[in-house]
N, C-alpha and C positions, 0 to 999 in steps of 0.2 A: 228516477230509476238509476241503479249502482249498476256500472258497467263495466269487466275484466275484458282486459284484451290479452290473448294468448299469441305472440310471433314467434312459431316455428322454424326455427334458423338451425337445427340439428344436421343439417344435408352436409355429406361430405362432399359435394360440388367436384366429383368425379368426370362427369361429363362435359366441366368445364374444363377441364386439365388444370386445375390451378394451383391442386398440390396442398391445398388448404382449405377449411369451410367457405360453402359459395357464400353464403351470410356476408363473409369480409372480402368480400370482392369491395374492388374501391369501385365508384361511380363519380367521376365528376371526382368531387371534393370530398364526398364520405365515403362509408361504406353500404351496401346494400342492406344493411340492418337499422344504418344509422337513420336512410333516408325511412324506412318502414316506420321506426320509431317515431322519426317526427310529425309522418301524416298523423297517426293514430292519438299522440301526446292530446292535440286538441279535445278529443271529446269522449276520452273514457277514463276513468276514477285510480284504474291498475293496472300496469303493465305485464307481463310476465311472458321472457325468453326461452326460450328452448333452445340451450349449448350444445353442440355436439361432447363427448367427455374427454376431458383434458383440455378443452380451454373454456372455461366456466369463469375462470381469474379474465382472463383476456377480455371476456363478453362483455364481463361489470366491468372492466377500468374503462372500455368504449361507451357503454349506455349509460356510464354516470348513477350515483343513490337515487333511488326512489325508484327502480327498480327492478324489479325480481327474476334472477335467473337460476334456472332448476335443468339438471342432464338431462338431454333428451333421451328417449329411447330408442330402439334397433328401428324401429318403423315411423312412419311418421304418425300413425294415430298413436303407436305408443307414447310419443312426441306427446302429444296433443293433451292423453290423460296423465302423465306426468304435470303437465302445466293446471290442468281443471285442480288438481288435488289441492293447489294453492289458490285457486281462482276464490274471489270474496263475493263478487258482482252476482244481483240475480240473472245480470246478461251476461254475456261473453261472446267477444269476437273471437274469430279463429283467422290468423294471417300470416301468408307463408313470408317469408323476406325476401324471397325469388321476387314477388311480385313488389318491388321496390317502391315503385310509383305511383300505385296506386293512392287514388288524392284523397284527404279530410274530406272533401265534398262526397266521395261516393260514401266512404264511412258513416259520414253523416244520415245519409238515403238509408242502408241498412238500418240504422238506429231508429230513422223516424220510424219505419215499418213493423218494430219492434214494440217501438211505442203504442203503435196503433192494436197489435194485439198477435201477433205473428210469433210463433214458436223457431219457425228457422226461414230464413233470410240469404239469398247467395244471388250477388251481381252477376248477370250474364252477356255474353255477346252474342251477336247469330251468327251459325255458320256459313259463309262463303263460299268454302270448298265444294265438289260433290264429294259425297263420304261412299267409300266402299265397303263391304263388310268382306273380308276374306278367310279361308279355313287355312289348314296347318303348310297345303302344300302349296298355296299363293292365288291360289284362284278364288274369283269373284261367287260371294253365296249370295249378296243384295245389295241391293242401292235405296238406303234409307230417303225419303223424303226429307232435303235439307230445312225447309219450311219448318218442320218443328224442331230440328234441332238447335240446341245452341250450348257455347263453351262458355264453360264454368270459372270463375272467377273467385279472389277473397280481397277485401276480410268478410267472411260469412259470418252471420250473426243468429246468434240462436239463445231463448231461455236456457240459464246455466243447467236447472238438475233435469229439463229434458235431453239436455248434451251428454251428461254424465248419465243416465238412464240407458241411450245409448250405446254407450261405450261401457254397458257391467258385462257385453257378451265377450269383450277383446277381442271383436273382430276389427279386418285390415281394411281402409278404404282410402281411396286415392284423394278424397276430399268429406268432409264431415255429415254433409246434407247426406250423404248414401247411407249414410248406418240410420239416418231420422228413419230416410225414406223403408229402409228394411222392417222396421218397427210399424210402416202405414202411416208416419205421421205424413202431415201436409208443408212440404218446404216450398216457400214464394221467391220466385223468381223475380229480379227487378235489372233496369238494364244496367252495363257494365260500362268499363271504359278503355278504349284500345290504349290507353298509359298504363293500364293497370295488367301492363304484358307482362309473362314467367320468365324472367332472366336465366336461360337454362346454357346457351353458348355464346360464346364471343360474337358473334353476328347480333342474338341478344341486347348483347351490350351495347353493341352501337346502334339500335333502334331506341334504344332508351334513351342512350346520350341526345338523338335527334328530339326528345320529348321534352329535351331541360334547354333547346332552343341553343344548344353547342353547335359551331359549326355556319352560325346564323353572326350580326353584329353582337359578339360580347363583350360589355365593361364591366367592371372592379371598380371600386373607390373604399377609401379605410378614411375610416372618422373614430374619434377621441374625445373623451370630456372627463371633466375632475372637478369635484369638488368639494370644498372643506363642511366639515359639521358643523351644524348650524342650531345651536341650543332653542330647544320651543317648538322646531318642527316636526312633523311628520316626517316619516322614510317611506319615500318611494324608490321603486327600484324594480326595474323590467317588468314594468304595467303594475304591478302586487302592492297592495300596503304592508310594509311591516310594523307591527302594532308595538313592538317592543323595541324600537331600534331608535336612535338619534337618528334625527333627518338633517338635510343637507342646506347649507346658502345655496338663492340662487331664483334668477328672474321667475320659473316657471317653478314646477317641482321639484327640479334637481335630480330627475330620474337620468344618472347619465350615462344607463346600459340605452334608455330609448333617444337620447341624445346623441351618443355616438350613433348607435342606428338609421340615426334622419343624417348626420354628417356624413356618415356613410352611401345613403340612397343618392345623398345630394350631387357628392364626389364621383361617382360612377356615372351619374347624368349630367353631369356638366349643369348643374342647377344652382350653384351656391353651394350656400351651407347654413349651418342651423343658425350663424345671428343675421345673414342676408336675409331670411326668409323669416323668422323668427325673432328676432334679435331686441334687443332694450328698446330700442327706440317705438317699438310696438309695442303699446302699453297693455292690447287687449291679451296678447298673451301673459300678465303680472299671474303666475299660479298656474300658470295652463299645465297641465297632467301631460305625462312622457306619453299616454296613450291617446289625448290628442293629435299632440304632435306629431307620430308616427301615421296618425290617419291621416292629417292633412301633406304631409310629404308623399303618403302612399296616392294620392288626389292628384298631385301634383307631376309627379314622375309620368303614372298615369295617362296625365292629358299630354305631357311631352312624346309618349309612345314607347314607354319601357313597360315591361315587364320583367318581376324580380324570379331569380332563377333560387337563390337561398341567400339568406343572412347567417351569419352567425359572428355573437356578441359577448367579449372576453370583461369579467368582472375581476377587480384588479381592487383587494380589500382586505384587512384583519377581520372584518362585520359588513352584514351580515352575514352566515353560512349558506351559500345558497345551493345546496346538496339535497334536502328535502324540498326545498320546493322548486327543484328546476324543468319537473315537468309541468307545476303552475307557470313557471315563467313562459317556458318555449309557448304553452296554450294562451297567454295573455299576449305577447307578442304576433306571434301568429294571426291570433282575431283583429287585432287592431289593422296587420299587415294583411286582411284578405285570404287567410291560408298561406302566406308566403312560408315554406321551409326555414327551419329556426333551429340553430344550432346552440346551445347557452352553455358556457363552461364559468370556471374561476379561479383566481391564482392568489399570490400573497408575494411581496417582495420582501420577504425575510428580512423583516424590520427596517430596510430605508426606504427614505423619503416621505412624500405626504403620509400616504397609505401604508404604510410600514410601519411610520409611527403614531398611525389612530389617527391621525387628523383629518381624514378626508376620504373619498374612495373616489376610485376615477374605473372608465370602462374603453376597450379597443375593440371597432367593429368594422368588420369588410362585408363587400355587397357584390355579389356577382347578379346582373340585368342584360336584359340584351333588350334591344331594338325591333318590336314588331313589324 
């Protein structure tokens, strides 16, 4: 099944006071849009952003090619059907960027469900609170039973042309499942995840920050590798074969975006590094794929008591372009690393050196992990 994911990041993030789309709020190391992207990267076919208007340039230089950003409109389901108009997928998620954290893993649950034969889809939490119901001059008209309530969550998932079905009335809804449910269709409920909070103020933020394990033991480590072209091989490079590419010398595959990655994981734990742990003298690794490697580092950290908070991994090369497929890469990295957040960019050093002059491509990778 073809899958579009729509992230709605048009809000003017007014009630953040921050003078600019809440979308680029920074988080950590990225931005609130950046971290949305990356959960979703893993397991759907299309991207596609929803800019507030006048920074639509800004959006793409952040989310990088591959993909698609279209003006939002005044509302946020007008948001929404701006985005379907380009959606390809007979699915499509719907996900706000507020809800930054929200993990691959819960994306994934919507998807299975969807699989199984579900028109719309939306992760929930229960209520806690007692809920009031009040009228205009402040007094109490009922006390709903919290038992059946619960709060609604995204990315929501839903058959694409029953979405757009939906949405031929242009009516307003604060979440997507409400224009199904006005139609009588039947949207499935499945549970949520208290990470997958609406970043709506600075308090917000710092509940979030506490989700990415900030504030707890955090290490960094930055790891590097290079290597020259190697006539005959294969090109590997951040998990992906490249079919048309000269591949690399080199003990293993030579993938060395997932080499820096493991030097990276390794440097941050105090583990080594990729030839202590991997190194020539270990013959069983002769060819071992950058996507093992990363698995068995991710094993290994692991059993020492890290968990990774995000990577991200700078390709440093004339070839190949990795602009089309860098949301294959972040999704191949990513699975290898367990869902670990994956950032993939790439640069060119304007003709010097190895990589400058074609001979080689080399990659620079930091690892932020904290301590269980």
């Amino acid at each position: 099944m073809s899958i579009s994911a729509i992230i709605a990041a048009a809000g003017s993030g007014e009630r953040f006071g921050a003078g600019f789309p809440k979308a680029l709020i920074q988080l950590a190391d990225r931005t609130l849009l950046e971290h949305a992207v990356s959960s979703l990267a893993p397991v759907v076919e299309q991207i596609i952003v929803t800019a507030p208007a006048g920074f639509e340039k800004q959006i793409s230089e952040i989310v990088g090619e591959g993909i698609i950003v279209v003006t939002g409109g005044a509302s946020r389901s007008a948001s929404v059907r701006n985005g379907l108009a380009v959606a390809t997928g007979e699915y499509v998620l719907v996900h706000d960027a507020a809800r930054a954290l929200a993990s691959t893993d819960l994306a994934k649950r919507v998807i299975e469900e969807l699989q199984n034969g579900q028109v719309a889809v939306v992760p929930a939490i229960a209520v806690v609170d007692t809920i009031k119901v009040i009228d205009t001059d402040g007094f109490v008209v009922s006390t709903p039973d919290r038992a059946s309530l619960v709060s609604i969550q995204t990315p929501q998932g839903f058959k694409t042309s029953a979405l757009r079905d939906a949405h031929l009335s242009a009516s307003e809804a604060t979440d997507d499942a409400a224009l199904i449910e006005v139609r009588g269709g039947k949207v499935k409920i499945i549970n949520g995840e208290a990470r997958a909070l609406k970043i709506t103020t600075p308090t917000d933020l710092n509940t979030a920050l506490s989700f990415l394990g900030l504030g707890v033991d955090i290490r960094t480590g930055i790891g590097t590798d290079a290597h020259a072209f190697g006539h005959g091989r294969q090109m590997w490079l951040a998990g992906l074969h490249w079919p048309d590419e000269e591949g690399v010398e080199g003990h293993s595959d030579g993938d060395v975006a997932a080499h820096a990655i493991c030097d990276a994981l390794f440097a941050a734990t105090q583990l080594g590094d990729l030839g202590s742990n991997f190194g020539t003298d270990r013959p069983e690794y002769a060819g071992a794929s950058g996507t093992q490697l990363m698995q068995e580092t991710y094993s290994l950290i692991t059993q020492a008591g890290f968990s990774i908070s995000n990577v991200t991994v700078q390709i440093i090369g004339n070839r190949p372009k990795i602009g089309k497929r860098r949301a294959e890469a972040i999704a191949a990295i990513s699975t290898a690393l367990h869902g670990a957040k994956i950032s993939v960019s790439a640069t060119t050093t304007d003709g010097l050196g190895l990589t400058g002059e074609g001979k080689g491509i080399a990659a620079i990778a930091t690892a932020l992990v904290y301590k269980r």
